[in-house]
C-alpha positions as CSV (number, residue, x, y, z in Angstrom):
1,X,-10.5,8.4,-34.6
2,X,-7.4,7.1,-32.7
3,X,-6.5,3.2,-33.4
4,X,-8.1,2.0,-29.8
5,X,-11.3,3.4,-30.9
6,X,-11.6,1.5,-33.8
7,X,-11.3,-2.1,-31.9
8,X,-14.2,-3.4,-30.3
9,X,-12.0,-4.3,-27.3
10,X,-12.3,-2.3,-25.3
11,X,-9.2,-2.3,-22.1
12,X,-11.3,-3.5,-18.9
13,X,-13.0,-6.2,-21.6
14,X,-13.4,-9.9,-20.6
15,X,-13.3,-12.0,-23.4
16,X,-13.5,-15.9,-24.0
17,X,-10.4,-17.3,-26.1
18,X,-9.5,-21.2,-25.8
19,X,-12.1,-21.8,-23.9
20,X,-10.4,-19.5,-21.0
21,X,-11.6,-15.9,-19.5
22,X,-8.8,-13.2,-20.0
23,X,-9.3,-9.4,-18.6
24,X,-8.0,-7.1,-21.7
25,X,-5.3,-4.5,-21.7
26,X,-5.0,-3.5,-24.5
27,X,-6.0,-3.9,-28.0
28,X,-4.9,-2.4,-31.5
29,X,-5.8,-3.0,-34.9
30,X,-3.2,-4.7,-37.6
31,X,-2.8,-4.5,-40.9
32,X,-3.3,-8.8,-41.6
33,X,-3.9,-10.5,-38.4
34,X,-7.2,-8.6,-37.2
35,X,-6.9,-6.7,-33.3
36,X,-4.4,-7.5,-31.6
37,X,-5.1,-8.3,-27.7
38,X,-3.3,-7.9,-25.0
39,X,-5.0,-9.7,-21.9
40,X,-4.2,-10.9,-18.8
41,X,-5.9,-14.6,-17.6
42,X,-8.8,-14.3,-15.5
43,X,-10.5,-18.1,-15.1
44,X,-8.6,-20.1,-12.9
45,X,-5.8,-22.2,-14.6
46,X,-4.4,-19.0,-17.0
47,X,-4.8,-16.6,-13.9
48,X,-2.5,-13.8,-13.8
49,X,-1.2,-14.8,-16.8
50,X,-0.1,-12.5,-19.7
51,X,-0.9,-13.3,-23.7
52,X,-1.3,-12.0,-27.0
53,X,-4.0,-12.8,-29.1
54,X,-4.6,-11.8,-32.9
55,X,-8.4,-11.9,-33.5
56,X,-7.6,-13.3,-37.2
57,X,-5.7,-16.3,-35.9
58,X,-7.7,-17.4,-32.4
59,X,-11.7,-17.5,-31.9
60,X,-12.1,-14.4,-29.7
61,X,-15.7,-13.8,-28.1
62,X,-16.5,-10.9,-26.6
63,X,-18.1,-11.1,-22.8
64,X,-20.8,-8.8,-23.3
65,X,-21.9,-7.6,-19.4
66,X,-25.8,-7.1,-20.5
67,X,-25.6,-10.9,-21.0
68,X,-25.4,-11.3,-17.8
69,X,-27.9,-13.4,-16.1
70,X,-29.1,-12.9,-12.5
71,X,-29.8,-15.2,-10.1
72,X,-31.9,-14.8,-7.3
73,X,-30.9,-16.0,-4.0
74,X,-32.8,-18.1,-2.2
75,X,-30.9,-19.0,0.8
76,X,-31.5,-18.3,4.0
77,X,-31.2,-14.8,4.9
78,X,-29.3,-13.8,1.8
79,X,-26.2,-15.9,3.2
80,X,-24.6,-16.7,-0.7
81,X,-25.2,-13.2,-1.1
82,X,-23.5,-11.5,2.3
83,X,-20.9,-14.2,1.9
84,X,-19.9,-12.7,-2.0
85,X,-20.0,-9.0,-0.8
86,X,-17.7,-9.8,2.2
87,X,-15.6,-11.7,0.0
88,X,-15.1,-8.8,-2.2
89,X,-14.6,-6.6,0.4
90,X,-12.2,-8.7,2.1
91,X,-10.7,-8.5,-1.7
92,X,-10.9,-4.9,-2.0
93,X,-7.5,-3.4,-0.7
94,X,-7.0,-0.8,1.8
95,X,-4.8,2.5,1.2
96,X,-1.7,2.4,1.6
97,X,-2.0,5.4,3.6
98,X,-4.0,3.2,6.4
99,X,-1.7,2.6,9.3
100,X,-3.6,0.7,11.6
101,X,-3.9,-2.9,12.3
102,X,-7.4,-3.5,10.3
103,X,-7.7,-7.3,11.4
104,X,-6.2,-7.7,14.8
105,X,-9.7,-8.2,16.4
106,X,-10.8,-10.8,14.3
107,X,-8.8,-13.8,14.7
108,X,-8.4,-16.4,17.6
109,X,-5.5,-15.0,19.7
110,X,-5.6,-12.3,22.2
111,X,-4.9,-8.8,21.6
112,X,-1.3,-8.3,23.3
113,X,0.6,-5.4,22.0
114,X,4.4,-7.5,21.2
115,X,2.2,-9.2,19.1
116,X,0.8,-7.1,17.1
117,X,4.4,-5.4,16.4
118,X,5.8,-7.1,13.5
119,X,2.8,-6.3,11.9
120,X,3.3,-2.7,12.7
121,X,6.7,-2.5,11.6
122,X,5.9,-4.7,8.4
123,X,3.2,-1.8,7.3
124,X,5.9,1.0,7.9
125,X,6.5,3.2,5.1
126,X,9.9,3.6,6.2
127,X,10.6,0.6,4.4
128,X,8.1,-0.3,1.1
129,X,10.0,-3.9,1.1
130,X,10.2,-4.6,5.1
131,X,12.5,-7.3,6.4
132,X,11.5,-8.4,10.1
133,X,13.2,-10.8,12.3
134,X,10.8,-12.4,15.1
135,X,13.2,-13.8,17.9
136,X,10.9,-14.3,20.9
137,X,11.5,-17.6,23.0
138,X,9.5,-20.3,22.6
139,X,5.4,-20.0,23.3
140,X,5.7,-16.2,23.2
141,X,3.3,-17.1,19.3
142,X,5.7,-16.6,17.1
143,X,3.2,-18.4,14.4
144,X,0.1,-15.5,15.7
145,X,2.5,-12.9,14.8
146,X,3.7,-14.1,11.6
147,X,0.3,-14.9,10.9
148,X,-1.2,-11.3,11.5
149,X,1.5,-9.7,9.4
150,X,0.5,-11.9,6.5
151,X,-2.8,-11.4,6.6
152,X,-2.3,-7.8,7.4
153,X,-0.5,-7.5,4.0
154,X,-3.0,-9.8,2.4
155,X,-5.6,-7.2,3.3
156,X,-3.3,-4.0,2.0
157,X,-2.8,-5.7,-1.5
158,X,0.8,-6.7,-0.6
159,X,0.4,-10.7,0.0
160,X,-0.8,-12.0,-3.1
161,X,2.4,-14.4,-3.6
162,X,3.2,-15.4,-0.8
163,X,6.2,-18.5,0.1
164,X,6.7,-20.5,3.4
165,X,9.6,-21.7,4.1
166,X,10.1,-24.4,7.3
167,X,11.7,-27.4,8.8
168,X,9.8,-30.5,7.0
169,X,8.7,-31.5,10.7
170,X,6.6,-28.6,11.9
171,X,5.2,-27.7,8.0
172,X,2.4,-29.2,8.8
173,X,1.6,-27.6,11.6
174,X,2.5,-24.2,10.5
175,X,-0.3,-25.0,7.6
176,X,-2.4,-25.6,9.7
177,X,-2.3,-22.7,12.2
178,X,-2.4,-20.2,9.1
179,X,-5.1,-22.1,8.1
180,X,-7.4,-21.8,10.9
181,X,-6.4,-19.4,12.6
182,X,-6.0,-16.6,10.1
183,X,-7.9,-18.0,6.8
184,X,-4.7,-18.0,4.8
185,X,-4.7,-20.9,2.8
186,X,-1.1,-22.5,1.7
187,X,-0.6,-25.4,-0.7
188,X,1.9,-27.8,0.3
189,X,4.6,-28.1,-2.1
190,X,6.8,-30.7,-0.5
191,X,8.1,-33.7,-2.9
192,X,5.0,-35.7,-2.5
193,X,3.0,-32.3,-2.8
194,X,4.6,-31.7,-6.2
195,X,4.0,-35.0,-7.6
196,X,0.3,-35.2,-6.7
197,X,-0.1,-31.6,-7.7
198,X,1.6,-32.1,-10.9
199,X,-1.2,-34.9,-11.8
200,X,-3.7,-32.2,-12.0
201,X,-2.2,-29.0,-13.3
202,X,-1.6,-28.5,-17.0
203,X,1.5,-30.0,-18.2
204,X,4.4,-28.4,-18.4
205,X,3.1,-25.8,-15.6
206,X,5.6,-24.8,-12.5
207,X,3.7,-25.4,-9.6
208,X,5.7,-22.6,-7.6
209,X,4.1,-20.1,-10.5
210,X,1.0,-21.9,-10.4
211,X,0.0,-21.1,-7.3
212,X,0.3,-17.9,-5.5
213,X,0.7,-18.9,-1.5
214,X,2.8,-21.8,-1.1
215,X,4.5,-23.5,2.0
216,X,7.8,-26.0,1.0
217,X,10.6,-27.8,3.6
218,X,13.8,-26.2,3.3
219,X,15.2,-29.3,1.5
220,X,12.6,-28.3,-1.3
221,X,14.0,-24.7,-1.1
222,X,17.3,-25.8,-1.8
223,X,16.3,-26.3,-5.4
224,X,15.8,-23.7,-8.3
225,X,12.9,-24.6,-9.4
226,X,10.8,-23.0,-5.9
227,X,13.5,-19.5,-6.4
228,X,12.7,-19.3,-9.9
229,X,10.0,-16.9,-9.4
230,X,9.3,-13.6,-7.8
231,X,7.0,-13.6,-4.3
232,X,5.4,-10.7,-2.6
233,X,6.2,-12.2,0.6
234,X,8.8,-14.8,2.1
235,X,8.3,-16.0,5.7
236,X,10.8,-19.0,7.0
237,X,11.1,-20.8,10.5
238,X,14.5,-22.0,10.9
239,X,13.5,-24.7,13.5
240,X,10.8,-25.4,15.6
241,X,12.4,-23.7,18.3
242,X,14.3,-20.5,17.3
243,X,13.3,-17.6,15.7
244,X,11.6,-17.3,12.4
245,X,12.1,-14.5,9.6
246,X,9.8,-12.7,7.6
């Protein structure tokens, strides 16, 4: 019998360790310390983040899935119910291999074709790390196109961290259109942002690794602490009135 097969951790696992949910990786046997655990943070303030646990050292429960209790719904029509499944499909990637704008019809803006073209370029395979420059003049909806090519991404798997760069006086703004326009939430990093933010995040945390979609001024991009960190995608708006870059 191999060494994974004698730990009852199976990869795919959830377990419970300081009080946290972690996905497991992997998991091997040692000679003082118990298994050793490889997992990856599941529950919301260690998600995406990597440890090592030793089953002799830290309380280690396993998340048995026959445990699990059912609820039935009792809303209206199923909505709690139809609202989870679309929220894991909207979760679920599409193949790479899937050219197509999947969710130009669904958001407030009309479907005109210049529009719709930095997406398209954006989910080339010419290019597996695109760089597109939107110059159109202003109230072409520069924001609607950077918009859909974000949440295009988003909806490929290639927008989970995601940075927003822009002038401190349209930030705002820019938040919001993403916001309700597109369903693309951003959380406000400016100085004020990172003090408040701070308050309620563990201590010590980064808040630019914290979260993963983020919108800053360009004086807050101008420090290390917000390029410390690697993001999936980087949009910027020099001014309010020229072109922005994605």
């Amino acid at each position: 019998m191999s060494e994974q097969g004698e730990t009852r951790y199976p990869p795919g696992a959830q377990i419970l360790v300081r009080d946290e949910e972690w996905l497991v990786r992997n998991a091997t046997p040692t000679d003082h310390d118990g298994d050793k655990i490889e997992a990856v943070g599941v529950s919301e303030f260690v998600r995406d983040e990597e440890a090592v646990f030793f089953t002799g050292i830290d309380e280690v429960d396993l998340l048995e899935p026959e445990n699990t209790r059912l609820v039935p719904d009792s809303s209206s029509y199923f909505r709690r119910s139809r609202l989870f499944l679309e929220a894991v499909l909207r979760k679920t990637p599409l193949p790479q291999s899937e050219r197509g704008l999947a969710l130009a019809d669904r958001f407030l803006l009309d479907p005109l074709t210049y529009q719709q073209r930095p997406a398209e370029l954006a989910l080339s395979m010419r290019n597996l790390r695109p760089r597109v420059l939107v110059a159109d003049v202003v109230g072409l909806g520069k924001t609607l196109e950077i918009g859909l090519t974000l949440a295009e991404l988003i909806r490929r798997g290639r927008g989970e961290r995601i940075l927003v760069v822009t002038p401190q006086s349209v930030l705002e703004q820019f938040q919001h259109e993403l916001w309700t326009r597109f369903s693309i939430p951003l959380v406000r990093l400016d100085s004020l942002g990172i003090q408040r933010i701070q308050r309620e995040i563990p201590a010590g945390r980064n808040p630019f690794t914290h979260y993963k979609r983020v919108i800053i001024s360009v004086d807050t991009s101008r420090t290390s602490v917000s390029t410390a960190t690697t993001w999936n995608v980087s949009s910027g708006t020099p001014s309010s009135s020229t072109s922005p870059t994605t």
